[in-house]
N, C-alpha and C positions, 0 to 999 in steps of 0.2 A: 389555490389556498388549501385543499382537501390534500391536494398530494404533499404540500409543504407539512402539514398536521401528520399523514401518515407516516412519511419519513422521518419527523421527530421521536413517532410512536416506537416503532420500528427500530431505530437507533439506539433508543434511550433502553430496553429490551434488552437487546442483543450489548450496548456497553454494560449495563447490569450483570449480562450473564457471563459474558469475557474476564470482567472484573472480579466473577467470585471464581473462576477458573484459576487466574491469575493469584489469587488470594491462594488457592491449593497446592502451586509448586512454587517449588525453590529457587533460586531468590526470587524474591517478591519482587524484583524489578520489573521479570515478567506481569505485572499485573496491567501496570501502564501501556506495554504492547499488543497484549490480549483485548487491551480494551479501545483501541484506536480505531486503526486503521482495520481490520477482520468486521466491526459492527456499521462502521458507514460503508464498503463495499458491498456487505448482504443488504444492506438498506435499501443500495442503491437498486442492487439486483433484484430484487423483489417489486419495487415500482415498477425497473425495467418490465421483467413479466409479463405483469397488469396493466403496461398501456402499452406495452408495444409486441408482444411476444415472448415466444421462448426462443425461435432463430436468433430473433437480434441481441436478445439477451446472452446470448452464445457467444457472438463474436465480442461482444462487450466484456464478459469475462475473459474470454481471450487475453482479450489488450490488456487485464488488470494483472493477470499471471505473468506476460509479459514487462511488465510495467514493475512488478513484484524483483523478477528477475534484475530487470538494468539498475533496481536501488541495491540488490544484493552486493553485483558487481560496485555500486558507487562506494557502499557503504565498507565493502573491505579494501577499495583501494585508499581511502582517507583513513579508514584504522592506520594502514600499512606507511603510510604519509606522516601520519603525527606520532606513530610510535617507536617505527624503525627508522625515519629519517629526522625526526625531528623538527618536520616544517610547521609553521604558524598555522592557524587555524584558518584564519582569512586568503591564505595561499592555497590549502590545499583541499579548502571546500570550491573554488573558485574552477581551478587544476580538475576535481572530482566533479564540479559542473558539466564543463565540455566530454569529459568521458562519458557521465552520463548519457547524455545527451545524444551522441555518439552511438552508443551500445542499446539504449529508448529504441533509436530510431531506424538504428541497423535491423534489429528484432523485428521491428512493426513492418522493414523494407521487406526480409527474409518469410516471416511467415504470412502478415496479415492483407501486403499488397496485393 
């Protein structure tokens, strides 16, 4: 329960602080990215730390960098899907599944195996 409290703490923080980041540049779209995903990874990583180290906290940001990268890749091949080709949204998130997935798992085989 202590750690669930912390990682609210922690979270709630770090989304405050992304969000007035966010608030600072242009377009404001960025504020909603800034405040996502960047404040539940340091949440995590900070717990990690605290109960388990800073080695394994190491390779756990690894896999998030990693992890960072195969949504890069996901996320420009489904731009590249719905806008140059014109395909449905249900198709070509589906199509950007399996690459993901793919590309996830390629990485984690390449580096982290």
């Amino acid at each position: 329960m202590k750690d669930i409290l912390l990682r609210i703490m922690i979270g709630g923080v770090a989304v405050s602080g992304f969000a007035m980041l966010g608030e600072l540049l242009k377009p404001k779209s960025f504020a909603g990215l800034f405040g996502a995903a960047p404040s539940v990874s340091l949440a995590t990583l900070v717990l990690t730390v605290m109960k388990e180290g800073k080695a394994y906290a190491s390779l756990e940001s690894r896999s998030m960098i990693l992890g960072a990268i195969a949504f890069v890749v996901y996320a420009t091949i489904i731009s590249r899907l719905m806008i140059r080709r014109r395909m449905q949204v249900l198709s070509a998130t589906t199509l950007g599944l399996g690459i993901w997935f793919a590309c996830a798992f390629g990485l984690w085989y390449g580096f982290l195996r």
